[in-house]
C-alpha positions as a printed Julia matrix, in Angstrom:
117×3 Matrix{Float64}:
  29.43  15.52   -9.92
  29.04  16.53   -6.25
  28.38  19.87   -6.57
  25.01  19.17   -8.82
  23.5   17.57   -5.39
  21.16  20.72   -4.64
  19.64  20.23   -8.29
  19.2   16.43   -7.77
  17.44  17.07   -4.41
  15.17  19.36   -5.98
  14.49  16.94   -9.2
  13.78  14.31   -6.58
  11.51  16.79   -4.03
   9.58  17.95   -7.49
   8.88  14.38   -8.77
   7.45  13.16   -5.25
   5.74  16.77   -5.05
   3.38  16.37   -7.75
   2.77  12.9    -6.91
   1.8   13.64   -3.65
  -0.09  17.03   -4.44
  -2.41  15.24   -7.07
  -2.9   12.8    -4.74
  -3.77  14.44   -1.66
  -6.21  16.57   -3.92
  -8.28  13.95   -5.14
  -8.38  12.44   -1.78
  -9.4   15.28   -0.25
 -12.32  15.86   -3.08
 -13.18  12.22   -2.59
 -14.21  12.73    0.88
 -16.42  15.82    0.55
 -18.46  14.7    -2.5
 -20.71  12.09   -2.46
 -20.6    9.49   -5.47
 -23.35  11.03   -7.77
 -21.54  14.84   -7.83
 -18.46  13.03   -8.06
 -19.28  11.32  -11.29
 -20.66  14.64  -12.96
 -18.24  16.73  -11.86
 -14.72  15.48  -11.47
 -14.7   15.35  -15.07
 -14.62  19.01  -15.27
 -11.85  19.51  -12.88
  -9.91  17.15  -15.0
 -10.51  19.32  -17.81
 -10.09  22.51  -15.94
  -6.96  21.55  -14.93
  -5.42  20.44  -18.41
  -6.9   23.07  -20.1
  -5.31  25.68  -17.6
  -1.73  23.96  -17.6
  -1.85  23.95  -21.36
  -2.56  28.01  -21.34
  -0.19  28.72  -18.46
   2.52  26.67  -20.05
   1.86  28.42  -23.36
   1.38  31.99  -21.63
   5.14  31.03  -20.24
   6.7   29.74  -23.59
   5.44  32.66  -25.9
   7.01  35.02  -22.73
  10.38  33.49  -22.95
  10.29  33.18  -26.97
   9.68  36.89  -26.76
  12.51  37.52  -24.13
  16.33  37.82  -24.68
  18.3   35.57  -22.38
  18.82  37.93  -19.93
  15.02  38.76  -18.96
  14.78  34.92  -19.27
  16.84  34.67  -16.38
  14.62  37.02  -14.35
  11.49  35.57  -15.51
  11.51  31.7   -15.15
  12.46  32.32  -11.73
   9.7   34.88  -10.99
   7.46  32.68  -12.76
   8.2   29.79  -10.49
   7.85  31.79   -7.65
   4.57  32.88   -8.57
   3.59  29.49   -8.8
   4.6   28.73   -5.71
   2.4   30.89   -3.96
  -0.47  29.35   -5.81
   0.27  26.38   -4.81
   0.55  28.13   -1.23
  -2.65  29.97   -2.06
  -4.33  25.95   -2.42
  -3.08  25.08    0.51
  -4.61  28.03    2.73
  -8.13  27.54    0.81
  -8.59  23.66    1.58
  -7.17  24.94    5.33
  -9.61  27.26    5.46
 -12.48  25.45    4.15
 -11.85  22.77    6.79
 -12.1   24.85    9.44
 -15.03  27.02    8.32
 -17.51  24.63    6.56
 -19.16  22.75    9.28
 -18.6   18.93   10.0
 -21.33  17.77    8.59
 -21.08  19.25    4.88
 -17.65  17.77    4.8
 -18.25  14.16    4.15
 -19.67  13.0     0.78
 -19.57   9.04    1.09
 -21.77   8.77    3.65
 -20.37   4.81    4.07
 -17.17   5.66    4.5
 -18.43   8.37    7.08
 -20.6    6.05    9.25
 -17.8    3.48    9.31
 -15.15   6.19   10.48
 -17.8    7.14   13.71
């Protein structure tokens, strides 16, 4: 059906989103930690992370079982919003960090780092 293009182009810009998002992230955690804080840490942000989307997505599906369909229509999208601007919030802390952490506390792999001068 034509008219269900705008919901397709969002399926598709969500899909490549997370893809992208996870990726850049442990990219970006790659290069600031060297190997030995990698290997005891990044297990906890693994964990961190499951454990917090399994609350927030529980946190959101006891809301809407407790909702009538009306406030459900208010509150997914307020919900999304909100996590939006967390996402946004990510963004400006990584942006942030960059540009006030000096250069040389921002390279953990210290091969990669010496190759890339």
């Amino acid at each position: 059906d034509p008219s269900r293009v705008l919901g397709w182009a969002w399926y598709f810009f969500m899909e490549s989103f997370d893809a992208f998002f996870s990726t850049t992230f442990w990219s970006f955690a790659s290069s600031i930690n060297n190997h030995k804080d990698a290997k005891n840490y990044f297990g906890f942000f693994v964990t961190g992370s499951k454990i917090g989307g399994l609350i927030t997505g529980g946190i959101l599906y006891l809301a809407m079982l407790s909702s009538s369909v009306e406030n459900q229509l208010i509150l997914l999208p307020q919900v999304l919003f909100s996590g939006s601007i967390f996402l946004f919030g990510a963004f400006a802390s990584i942006y942030f960090l960059m540009k006030k952490v000096p250069d040389q506390y921002m390279h953990g792999y210290e091969a990669a780092y010496v190759l890339e001068k």
